[in-house]
N, C-alpha and C positions, 0 to 999 in steps of 0.2 A: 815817659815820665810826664805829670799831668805840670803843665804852667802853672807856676805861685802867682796869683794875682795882687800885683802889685801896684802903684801908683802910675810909673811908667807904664804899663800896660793899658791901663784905664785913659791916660793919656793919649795912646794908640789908640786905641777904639773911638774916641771922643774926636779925633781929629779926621778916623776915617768916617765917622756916624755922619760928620758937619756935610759931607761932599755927598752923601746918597739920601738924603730926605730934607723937607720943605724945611724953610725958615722955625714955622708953624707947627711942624711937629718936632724939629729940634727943641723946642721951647716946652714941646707936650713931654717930652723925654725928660727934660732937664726936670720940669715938675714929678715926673715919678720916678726921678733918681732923688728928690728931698724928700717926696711923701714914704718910700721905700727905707731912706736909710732910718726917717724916723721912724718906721713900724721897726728895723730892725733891731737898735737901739732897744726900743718897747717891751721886744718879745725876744731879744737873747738870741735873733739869726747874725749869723759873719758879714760884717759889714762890706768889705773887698767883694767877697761873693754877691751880695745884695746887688751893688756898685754895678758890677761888669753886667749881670743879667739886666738890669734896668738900662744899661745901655744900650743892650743889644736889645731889645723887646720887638722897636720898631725900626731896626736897622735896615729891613725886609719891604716895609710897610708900602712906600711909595713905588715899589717895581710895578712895573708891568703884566699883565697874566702874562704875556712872553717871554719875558725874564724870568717869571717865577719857574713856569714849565720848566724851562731851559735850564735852572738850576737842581731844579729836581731831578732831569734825567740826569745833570752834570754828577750830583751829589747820589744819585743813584736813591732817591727816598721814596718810601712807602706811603701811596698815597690814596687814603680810603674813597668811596664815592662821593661821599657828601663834601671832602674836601675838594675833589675836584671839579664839582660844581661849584661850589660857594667858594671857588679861588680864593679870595680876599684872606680868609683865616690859613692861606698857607703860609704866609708870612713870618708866622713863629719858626714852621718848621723851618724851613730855609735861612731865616738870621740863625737859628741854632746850629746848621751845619757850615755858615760861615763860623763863627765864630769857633767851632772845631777844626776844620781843616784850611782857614787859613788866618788865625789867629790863634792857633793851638790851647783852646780852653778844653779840656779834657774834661771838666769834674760836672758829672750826672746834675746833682743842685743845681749846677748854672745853666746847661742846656737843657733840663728838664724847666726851669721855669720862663726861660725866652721860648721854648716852644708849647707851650701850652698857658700860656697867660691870655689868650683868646679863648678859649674852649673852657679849659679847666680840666679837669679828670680825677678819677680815682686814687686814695691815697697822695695825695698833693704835698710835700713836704714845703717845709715852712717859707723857706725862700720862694717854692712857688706859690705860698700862699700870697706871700705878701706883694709880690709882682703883679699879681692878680687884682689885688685888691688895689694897689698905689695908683695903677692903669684909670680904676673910679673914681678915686678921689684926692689926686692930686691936685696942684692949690688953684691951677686953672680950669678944672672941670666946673660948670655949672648947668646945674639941671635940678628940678623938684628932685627933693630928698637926699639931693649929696652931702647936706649938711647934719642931716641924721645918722649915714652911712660911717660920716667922718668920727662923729661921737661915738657909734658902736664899734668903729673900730680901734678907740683908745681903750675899751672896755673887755673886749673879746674878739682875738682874731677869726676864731672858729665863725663865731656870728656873724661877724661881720664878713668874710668870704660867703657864705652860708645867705646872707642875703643879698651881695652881689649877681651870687649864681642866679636867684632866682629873680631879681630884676633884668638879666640879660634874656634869660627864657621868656621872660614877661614879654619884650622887647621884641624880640625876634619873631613871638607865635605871634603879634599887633601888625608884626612889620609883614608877616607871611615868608618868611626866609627860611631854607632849610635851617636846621636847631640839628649842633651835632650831638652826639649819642655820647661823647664824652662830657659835656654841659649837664646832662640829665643822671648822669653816672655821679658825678660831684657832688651833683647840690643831694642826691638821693642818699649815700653815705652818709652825707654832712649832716643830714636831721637824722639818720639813725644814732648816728655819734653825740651828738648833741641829746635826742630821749635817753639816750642812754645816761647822759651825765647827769639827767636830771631826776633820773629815775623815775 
């Protein structure tokens, strides 16, 4: 039976979040648990649901590659090449299978958008759109163009994920980092959906 995500829960989460990552990303969380509930609000996603996944995002974040490993075999997870190289982006996956097995979140929305709010991918439902997107431009990010991102995002969620995506590829091919195959599957979608709406 999938957990109701309730305020007590959230509370759990919130107090086990406080004791596994920095001061500093506690604070980056809290910003994309407000830039989050306001996209949801915005665009009609379940606010509880929004809630817990923005919790969890960076629940992962500050482990170890040794902890990370170690829970992946724990948690028994599939782990493609480029994720096992560019370690760092496991992090989704692994806060998603805490928060399944031992915080019993069962419902796909939620662990689909804590574990692919670094990547992105194919077919992205709305909560993980907006996880995605509050990760940019929450009220403490600052960098050239977050304050355009933030405007496109009161406007059109699709767009504004749509050019997330491709500022992180921007990012990544600059930085020389592997660029996973799920990031290029998103944003690739995303402008066919998009010509398409525009005819």
């Amino acid at each position: 039976m999938t957990k109701i995500i309730d305020q007590r829960l959230l509370e759990q989460i919130d107090t086990s979040l406080i004791k596994q990552i920095k001061k500093s990303r506690y604070r980056h969380t809290q910003g994309v648990m407000t830039a989050a509930l306001h996209l949801a609000e915005r665009y009609g996603a379940d606010r509880q649901k929004t809630a817990a996944a923005a919790l969890f995002h960076d629940y992962a974040k500050d482990f170890s590659r040794d902890k990370l490993f170690q829970l992946v075999s724990h948690y028994q997870l599939k782990v493609d090449p480029v994720m096992a190289q560019a370690y760092q982006i496991l992090h989704g996956k692994v806060a998603a299978a805490i928060a399944c097995h031992e915080f019993g979140i069962e419902d796909p929305e939620i662990l689909q958008a804590i574990e692919n709010h670094t990547t992105g991918r194919k077919n992205m439902g709305i909560i993980e759109k907006i996880i995605y997107l509050a990760d940019f431009i929450e009220p403490g990010r600052s960098y050239p163009g977050v304050d355009q991102l933030r405007e496109l995002a009161e406007e059109d969620l699709d767009r504004a994920v749509f050019k997330a995506l491709n500022n992180t590829m921007i990012y990544v091919l600059r930085t020389g980092k592997l660029l996973h195959p799920n990031t290029l599957e998103a944003r690739n979608q995303m402008l066919l959906e998009i010509q398409a709406s525009t005819g």
